[in-house]
C-alpha positions as CSV (number, residue, x, y, z in Angstrom):
1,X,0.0,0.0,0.0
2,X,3.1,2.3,0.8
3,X,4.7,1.6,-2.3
4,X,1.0,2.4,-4.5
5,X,0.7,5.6,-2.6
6,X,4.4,6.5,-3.1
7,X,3.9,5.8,-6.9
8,X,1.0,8.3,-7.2
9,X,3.0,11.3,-5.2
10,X,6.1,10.6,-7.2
11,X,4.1,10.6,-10.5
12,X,2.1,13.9,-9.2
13,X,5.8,15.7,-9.2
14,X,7.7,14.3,-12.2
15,X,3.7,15.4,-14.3
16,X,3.9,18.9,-12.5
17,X,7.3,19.2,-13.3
18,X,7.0,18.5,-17.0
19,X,3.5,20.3,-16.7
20,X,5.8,23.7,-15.8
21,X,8.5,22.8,-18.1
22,X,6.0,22.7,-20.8
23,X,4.5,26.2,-19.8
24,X,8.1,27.3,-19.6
25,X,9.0,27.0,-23.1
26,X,5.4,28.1,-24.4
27,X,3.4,31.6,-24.4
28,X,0.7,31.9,-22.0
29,X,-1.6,33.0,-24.3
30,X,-1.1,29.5,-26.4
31,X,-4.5,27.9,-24.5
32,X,-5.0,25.5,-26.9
33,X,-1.6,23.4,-26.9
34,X,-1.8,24.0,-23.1
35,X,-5.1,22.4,-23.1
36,X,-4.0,19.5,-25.8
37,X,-1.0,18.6,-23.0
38,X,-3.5,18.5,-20.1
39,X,-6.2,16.0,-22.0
40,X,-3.1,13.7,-22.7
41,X,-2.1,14.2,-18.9
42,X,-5.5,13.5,-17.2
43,X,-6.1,10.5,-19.8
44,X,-3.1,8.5,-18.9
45,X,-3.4,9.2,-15.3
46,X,-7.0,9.2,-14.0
47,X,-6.1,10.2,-10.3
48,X,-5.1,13.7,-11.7
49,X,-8.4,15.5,-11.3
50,X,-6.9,18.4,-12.9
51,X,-4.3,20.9,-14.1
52,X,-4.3,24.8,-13.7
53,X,-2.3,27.6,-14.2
54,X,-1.9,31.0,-11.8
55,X,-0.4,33.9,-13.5
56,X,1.3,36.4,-10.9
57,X,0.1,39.5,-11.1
58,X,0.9,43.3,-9.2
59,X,-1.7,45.1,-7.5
60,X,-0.4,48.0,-9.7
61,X,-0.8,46.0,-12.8
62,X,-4.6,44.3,-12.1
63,X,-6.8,46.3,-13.6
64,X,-5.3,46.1,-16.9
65,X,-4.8,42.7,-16.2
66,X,-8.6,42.2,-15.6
67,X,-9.6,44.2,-18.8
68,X,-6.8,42.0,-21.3
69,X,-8.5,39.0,-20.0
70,X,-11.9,39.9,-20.3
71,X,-11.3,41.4,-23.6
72,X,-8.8,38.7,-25.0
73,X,-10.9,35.2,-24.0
74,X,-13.3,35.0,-20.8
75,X,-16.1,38.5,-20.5
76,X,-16.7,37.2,-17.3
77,X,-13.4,37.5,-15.8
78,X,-12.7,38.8,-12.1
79,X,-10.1,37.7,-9.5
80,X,-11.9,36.8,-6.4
81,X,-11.3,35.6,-3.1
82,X,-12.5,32.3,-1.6
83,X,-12.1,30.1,1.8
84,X,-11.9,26.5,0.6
85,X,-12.6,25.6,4.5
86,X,-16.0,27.7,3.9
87,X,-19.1,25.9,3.2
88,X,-21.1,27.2,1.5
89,X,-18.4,28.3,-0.8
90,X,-19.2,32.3,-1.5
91,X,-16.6,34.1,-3.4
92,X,-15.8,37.2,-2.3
93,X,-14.0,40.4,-3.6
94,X,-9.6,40.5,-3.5
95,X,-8.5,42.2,-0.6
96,X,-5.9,44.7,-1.6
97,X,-2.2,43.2,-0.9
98,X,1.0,43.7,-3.2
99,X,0.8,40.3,-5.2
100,X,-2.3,38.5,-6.6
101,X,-2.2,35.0,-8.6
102,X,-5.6,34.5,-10.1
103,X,-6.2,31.2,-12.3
104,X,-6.0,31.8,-16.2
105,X,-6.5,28.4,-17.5
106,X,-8.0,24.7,-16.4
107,X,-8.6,21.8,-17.5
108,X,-10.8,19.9,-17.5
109,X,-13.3,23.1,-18.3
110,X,-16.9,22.2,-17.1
111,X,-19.9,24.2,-15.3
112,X,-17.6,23.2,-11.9
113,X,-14.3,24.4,-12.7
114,X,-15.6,27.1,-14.9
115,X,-16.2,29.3,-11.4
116,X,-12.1,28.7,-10.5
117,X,-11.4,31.1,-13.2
118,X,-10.2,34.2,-11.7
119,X,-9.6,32.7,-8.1
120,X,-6.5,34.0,-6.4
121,X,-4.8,31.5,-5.5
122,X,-3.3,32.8,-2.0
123,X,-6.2,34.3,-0.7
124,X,-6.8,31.2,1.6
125,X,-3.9,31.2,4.4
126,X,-3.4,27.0,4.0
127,X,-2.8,27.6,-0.1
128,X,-0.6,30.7,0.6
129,X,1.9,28.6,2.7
130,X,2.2,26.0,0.5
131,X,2.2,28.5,-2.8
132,X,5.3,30.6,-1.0
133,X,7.3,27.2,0.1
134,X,6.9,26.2,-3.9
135,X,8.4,29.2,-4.8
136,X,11.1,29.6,-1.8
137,X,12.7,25.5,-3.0
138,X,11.6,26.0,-6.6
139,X,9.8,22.4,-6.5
140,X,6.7,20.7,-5.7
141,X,4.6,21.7,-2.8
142,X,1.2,19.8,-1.4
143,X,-1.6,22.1,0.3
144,X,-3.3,20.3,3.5
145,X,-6.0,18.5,2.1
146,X,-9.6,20.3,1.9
147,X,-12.6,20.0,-0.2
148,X,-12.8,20.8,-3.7
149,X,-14.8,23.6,-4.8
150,X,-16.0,20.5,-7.3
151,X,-17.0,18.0,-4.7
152,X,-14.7,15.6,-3.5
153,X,-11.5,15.6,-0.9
154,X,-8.2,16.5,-2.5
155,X,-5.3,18.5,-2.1
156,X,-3.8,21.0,-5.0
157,X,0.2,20.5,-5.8
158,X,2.2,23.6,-6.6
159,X,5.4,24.4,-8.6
160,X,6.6,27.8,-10.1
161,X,6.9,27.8,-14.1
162,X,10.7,28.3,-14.8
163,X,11.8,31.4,-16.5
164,X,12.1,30.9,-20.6
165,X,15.1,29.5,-21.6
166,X,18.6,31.1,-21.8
167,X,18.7,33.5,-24.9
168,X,15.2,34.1,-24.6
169,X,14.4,38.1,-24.6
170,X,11.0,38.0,-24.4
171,X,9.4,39.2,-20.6
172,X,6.6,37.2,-19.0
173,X,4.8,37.1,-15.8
174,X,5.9,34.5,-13.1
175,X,3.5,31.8,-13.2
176,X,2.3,29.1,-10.9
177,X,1.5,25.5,-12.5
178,X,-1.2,23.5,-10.3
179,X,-2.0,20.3,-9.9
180,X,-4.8,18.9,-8.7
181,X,-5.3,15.6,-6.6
182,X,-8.6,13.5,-6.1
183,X,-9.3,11.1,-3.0
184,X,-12.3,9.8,-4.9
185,X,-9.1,8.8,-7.8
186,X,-6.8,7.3,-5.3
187,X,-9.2,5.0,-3.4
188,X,-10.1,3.4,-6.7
189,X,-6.6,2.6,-7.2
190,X,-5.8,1.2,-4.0
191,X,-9.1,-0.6,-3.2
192,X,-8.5,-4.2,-3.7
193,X,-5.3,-3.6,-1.5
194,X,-7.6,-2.2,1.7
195,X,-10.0,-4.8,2.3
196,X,-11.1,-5.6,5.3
197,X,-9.0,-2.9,6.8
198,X,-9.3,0.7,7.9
199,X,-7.5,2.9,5.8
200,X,-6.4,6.2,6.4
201,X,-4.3,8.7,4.4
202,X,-3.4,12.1,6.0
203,X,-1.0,14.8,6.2
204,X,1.5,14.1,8.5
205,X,1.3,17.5,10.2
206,X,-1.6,16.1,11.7
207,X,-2.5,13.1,13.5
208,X,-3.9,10.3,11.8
209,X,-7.9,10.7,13.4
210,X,-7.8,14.4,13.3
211,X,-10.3,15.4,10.1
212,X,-8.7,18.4,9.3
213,X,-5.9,16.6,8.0
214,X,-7.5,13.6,6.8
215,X,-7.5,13.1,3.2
216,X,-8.9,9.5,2.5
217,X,-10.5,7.2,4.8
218,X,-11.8,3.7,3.9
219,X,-13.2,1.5,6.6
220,X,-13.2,-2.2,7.1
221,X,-16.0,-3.7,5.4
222,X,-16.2,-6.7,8.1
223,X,-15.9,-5.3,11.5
224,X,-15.9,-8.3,13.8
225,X,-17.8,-9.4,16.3
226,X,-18.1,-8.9,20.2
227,X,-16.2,-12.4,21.2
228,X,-13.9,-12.3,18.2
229,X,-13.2,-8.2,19.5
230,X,-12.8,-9.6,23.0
231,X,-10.3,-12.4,22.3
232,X,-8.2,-11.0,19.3
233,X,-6.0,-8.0,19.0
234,X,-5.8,-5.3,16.9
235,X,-2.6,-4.6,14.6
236,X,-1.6,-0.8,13.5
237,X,0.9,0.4,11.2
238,X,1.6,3.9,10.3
239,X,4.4,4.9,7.5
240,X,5.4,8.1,6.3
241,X,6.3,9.1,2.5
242,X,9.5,9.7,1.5
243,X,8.5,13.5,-0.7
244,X,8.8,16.4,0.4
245,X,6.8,18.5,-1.2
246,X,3.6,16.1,-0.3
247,X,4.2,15.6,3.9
248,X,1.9,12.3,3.8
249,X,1.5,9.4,5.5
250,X,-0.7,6.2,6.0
251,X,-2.3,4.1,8.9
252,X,-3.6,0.8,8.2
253,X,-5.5,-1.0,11.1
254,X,-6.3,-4.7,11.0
255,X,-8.7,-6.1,13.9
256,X,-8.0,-9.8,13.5
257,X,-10.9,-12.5,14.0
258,X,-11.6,-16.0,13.4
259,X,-11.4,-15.8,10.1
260,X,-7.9,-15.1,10.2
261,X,-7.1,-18.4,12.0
262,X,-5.3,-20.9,9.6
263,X,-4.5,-24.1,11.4
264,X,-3.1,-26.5,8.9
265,X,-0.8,-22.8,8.1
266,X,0.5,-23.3,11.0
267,X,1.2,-27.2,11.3
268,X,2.5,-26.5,7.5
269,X,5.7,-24.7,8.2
270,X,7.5,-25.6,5.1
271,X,4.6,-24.8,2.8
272,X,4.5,-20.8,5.0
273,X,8.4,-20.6,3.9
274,X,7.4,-21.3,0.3
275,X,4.5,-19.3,-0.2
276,X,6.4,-16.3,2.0
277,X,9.1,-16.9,-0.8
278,X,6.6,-16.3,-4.0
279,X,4.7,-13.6,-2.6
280,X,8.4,-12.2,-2.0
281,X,8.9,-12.9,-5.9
282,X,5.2,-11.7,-6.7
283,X,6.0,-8.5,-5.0
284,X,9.5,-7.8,-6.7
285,X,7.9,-8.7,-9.8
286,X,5.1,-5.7,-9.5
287,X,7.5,-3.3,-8.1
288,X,9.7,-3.4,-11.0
289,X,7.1,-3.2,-13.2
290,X,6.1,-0.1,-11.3
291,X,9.5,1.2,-11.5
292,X,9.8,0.7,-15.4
293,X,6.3,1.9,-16.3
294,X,7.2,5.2,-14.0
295,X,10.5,5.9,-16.0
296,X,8.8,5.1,-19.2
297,X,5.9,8.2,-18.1
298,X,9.0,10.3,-17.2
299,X,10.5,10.0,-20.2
300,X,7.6,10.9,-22.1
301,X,7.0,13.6,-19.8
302,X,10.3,15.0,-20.9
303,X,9.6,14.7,-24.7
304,X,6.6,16.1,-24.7
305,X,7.9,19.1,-23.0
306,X,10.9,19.3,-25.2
307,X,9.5,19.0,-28.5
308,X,6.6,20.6,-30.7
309,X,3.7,18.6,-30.4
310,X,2.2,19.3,-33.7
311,X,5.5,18.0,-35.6
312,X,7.2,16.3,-33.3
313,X,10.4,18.4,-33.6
314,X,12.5,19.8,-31.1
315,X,10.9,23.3,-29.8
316,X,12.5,26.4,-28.8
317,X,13.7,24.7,-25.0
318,X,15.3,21.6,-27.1
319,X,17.3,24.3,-29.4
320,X,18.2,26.2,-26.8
321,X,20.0,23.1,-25.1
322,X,21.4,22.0,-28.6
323,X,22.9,25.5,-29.1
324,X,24.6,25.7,-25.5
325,X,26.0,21.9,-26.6
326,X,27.7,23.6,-29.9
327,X,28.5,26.6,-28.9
328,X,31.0,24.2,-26.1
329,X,32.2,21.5,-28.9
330,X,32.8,25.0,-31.0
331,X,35.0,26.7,-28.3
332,X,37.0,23.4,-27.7
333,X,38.1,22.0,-31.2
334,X,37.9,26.2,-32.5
335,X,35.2,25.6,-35.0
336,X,32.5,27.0,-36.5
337,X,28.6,26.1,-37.2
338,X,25.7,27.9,-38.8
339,X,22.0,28.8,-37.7
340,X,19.7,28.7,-40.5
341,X,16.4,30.5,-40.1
342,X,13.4,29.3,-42.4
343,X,9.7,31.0,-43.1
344,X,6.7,29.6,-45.3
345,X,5.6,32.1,-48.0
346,X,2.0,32.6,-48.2
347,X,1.4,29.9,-45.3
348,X,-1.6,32.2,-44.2
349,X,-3.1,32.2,-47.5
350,X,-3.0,28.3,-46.9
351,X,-4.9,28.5,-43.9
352,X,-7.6,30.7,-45.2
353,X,-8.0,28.6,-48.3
354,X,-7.9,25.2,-46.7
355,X,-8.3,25.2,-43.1
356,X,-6.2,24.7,-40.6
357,X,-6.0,20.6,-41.0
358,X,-4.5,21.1,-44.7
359,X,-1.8,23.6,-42.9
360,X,-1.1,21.6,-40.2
361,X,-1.0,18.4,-42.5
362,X,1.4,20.8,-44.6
363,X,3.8,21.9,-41.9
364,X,4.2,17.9,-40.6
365,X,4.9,17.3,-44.5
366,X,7.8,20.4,-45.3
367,X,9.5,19.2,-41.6
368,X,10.0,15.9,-43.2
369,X,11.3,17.2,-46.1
370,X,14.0,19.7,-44.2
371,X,14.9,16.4,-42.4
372,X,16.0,14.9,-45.5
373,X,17.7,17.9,-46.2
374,X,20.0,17.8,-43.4
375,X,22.5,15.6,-41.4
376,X,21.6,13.4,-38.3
377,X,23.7,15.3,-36.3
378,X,22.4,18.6,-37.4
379,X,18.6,19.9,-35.3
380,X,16.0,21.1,-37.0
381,X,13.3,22.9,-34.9
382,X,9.9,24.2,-35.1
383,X,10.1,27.9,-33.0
384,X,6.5,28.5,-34.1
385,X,4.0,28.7,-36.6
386,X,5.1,28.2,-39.9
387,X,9.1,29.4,-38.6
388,X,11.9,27.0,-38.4
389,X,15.7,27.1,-37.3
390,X,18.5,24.6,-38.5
391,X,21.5,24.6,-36.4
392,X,23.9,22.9,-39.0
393,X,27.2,21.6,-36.4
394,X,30.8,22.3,-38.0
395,X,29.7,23.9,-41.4
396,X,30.8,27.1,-42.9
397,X,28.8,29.8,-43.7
398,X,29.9,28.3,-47.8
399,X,29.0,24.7,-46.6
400,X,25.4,26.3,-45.1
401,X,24.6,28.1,-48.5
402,X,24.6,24.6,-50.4
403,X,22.8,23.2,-47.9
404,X,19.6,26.2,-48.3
405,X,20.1,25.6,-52.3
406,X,19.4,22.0,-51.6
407,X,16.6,23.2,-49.3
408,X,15.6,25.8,-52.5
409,X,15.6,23.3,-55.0
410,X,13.1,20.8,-52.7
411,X,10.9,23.4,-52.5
412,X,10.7,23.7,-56.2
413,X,8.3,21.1,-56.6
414,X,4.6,21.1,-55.2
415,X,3.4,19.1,-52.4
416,X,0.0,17.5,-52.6
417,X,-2.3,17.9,-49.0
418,X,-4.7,15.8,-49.3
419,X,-5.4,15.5,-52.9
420,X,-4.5,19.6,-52.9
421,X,-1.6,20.5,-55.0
422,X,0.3,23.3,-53.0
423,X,3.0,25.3,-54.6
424,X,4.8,26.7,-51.5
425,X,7.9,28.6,-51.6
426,X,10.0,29.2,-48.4
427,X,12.8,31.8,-47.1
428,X,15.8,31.2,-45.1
429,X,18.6,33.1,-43.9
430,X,21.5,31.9,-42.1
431,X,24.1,33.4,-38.9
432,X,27.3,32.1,-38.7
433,X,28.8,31.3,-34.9
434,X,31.0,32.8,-34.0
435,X,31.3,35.7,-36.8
436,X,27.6,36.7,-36.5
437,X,27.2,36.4,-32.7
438,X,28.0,34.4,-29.6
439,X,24.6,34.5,-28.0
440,X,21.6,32.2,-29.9
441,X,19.3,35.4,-29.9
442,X,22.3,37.2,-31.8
443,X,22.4,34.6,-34.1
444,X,18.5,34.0,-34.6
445,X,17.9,37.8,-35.0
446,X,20.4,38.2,-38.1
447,X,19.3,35.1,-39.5
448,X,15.8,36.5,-39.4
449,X,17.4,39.7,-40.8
450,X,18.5,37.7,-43.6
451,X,15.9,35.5,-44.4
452,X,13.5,39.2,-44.1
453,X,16.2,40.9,-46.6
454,X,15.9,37.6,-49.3
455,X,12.0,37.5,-48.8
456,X,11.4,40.9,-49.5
457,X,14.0,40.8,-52.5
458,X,12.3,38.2,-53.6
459,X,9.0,39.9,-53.7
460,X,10.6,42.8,-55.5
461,X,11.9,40.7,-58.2
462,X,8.4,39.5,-58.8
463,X,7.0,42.2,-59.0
464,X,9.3,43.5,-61.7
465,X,8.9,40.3,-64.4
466,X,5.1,41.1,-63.7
């Protein structure tokens, strides 16, 4: 039972840790890949009753705050104040304090959660405590447990977004990412395993029968009777779990009776040594299991948060990593390498004709094609929208221009979408390490400098033959 329980909190921070990472190397504003990550979270793992985000925001700085949001996605936005240890639940109006952080985004979105939008998410003294030590270790932090504004018990896991990756200019709001944990979830998990016993899970700040910090409490379904109460004792265990950031623990107490008494068990020591030795190999067998099946989630935890999820290319966190890589091999062996920026012509008009399906069917088609373009060892990554960046290790800036010929000449023949013939052209320009710039934002600005100059050159030149 420890080792199911210890599962679920270990798989709550390595989600909410690829949950932030994710948020990290994405805009705010992007709601619906956000929302495409969460649905692919909360169906693998069902004990995840939800994921949220909290954007911090200055007193100063609210208003406008309140009038983007209402303006840009949700009329009925306001940041509100709540007591989760109030029932009835009655929001109330912010008090005024330096720092709010009011929710911008759930999921799942229903009637239920639909009221969290807005709520600050430090207005309730438990939440504060456990939002502030997030922030003070940079990691995972449990609130006690309460009751959800949608029903059931559960507890809400914290852990600040990082800041954008290194080279990243752009200026964003410190965020929050939030997960959410159901009781209802984790009793269906562990159920067969707490028969006949009486189960409780709480946090360990508390005792184990004190409600306030009582998260989950199943009770024996057979309580026995008065003689078999009289004559037999009672056995308790209470264990700890080993994180951190969610201070539980669990107390399992087992009233024995008669039906516990197994004579010919006891007469039959040898057969007690042999069973005790295949439940030994049972339990080693589900344990590694567990292990492997949690580093298998990891690990696609990590990919989805380092790589576009349209394409299936590296994103902007991935290059940024990859860049940091050369730029070392580059310094040590006195090389160079080139950074090749790339950008769709007319990729709107695409959209407008066809739809968005044909575009995105187009932009998983042209990354295939710059693959086969390139080296293994060079990266090619999707930054956003219809813009892509090469980093092309130990070439030249001579060696790069053959390479955006080849790229040139590809792109010379159409591409059918879906029975849709699609003549689409594509501009590049290409930065040059270390001649053009030691930084990757030095190096993707006059790229993008380049690639503007040839597009607009380009348009020029047409417009002259016509």
């Amino acid at each position: 039972m420890h080792d199911s329980i210890e599962l679920i909190a270990r798989d709550n921070e390595s989600i909410l840790e690829g949950f932030s990472a994710f948020l990290s190397a994405i805009e705010y504003a992007d709601r619906e890949s956000t929302s495409r990550y969460a649905r692919l979270i909360l169906a693998r793992y069902p004990h995840v009753y939800g994921l949220e985000v909290a954007l911090t925001v200055k007193q100063i700085d609210l208003a406008e705050f309140i009038a983007r949001q209402k303006k840009s996605w949700f009329p009925q936005f306001k940041v509100k104040a709540f007591s989760y240890m109030a029932d009835p639940r009655i929001w109330e109006s912010v008090k005024k304090k330096p720092v709010y952080n009011p929710i911008i985004f759930i999921e799942p979105m229903s009637p239920d959660t639909r009221q969290l939008i807005g709520a600050d998410m430090d207005s309730a003294k438990f939440m504060r405590e456990a939002l502030n030590q997030a922030q003070k270790l940079h990691s995972p932090v449990a609130t006690i447990p309460f009751n959800l504004v949608e029903g059931p018990r559960g507890y809400i896991l914290y852990h600040p977004v990082p800041d954008p990756p290194r080279g990243d200019n752009s200026k964003r709001k410190q965020a929050l990412a939030l997960l959410i944990v159901s009781a209802e979830a984790i009793q269906k998990k562990i159920a067969v395993l707490v028969e006949n016993l009486d189960f409780r899970l709480y946090h360990s700040n508390y005792s184990s029968d004190d409600p306030e910090g009582l998260l989950l409490h199943i009770s024996a379904s057979l309580p026995p009777n008065e003689l078999g109460a009289s004559l037999f004792p009672k056995l308790t265990s209470e264990r700890k779990l080993y994180s951190k950031g969610q201070p539980f623990a669990i107390s399992v107490e087992k009233k024995l009776g008669w039906s516990d008494l197994d004579l010919p068990l006891v007469i039959s020591t040898g057969s007690t040594l042999l069973l005790f030795l295949m439940l030994m190999l049972l339990f080693l067998n589900i344990y590694l299991r567990k292990e492997e099946q949690r580093t298998l989630s990891a690990n696609h935890l990590l990919y989805m948060a380092t790589h576009d999820a349209l394409t299936g290319l590296p994103n902007r966190s991935l290059l940024t990593d990859r860049f940091s890589q050369a730029c070392s091999r580059a310094q040590r062996r006195n090389l160079t390498f080139s950074t090749m920026f790339l950008d769709l012509n007319e990729f709107k008009k695409v959209n407008d004709t066809y739809g968005h399906e044909v575009g995105d069917q187009l932009l998983k088609t042209l990354g295939t094609l710059l693959k086969n373009c390139i080296r293994n060892e060079d990266t090619l990554s999707r930054i956003s929208g219809d813009e892509f960046v090469i980093l092309l290790e130990n070439t030249s800036y001579e060696n790069a221009q053959k390479i955006a010929q080849k790229i040139q000449a590809q792109f010379t023949q159409p591409v059918f979408i879906q029975g849709i013939e699609l003549n689409v052209g594509i501009s590049l320009g290409i930065a040059v390490y270390p001649d053009d710039g030691t930084e990757m934002s030095e190096l993707l600005i006059k790229a993008d400098t380049r690639m503007y100059n040839a597009k607009e050159q380009s348009k020029s030149m047409m417009k002259k033959s016509t």
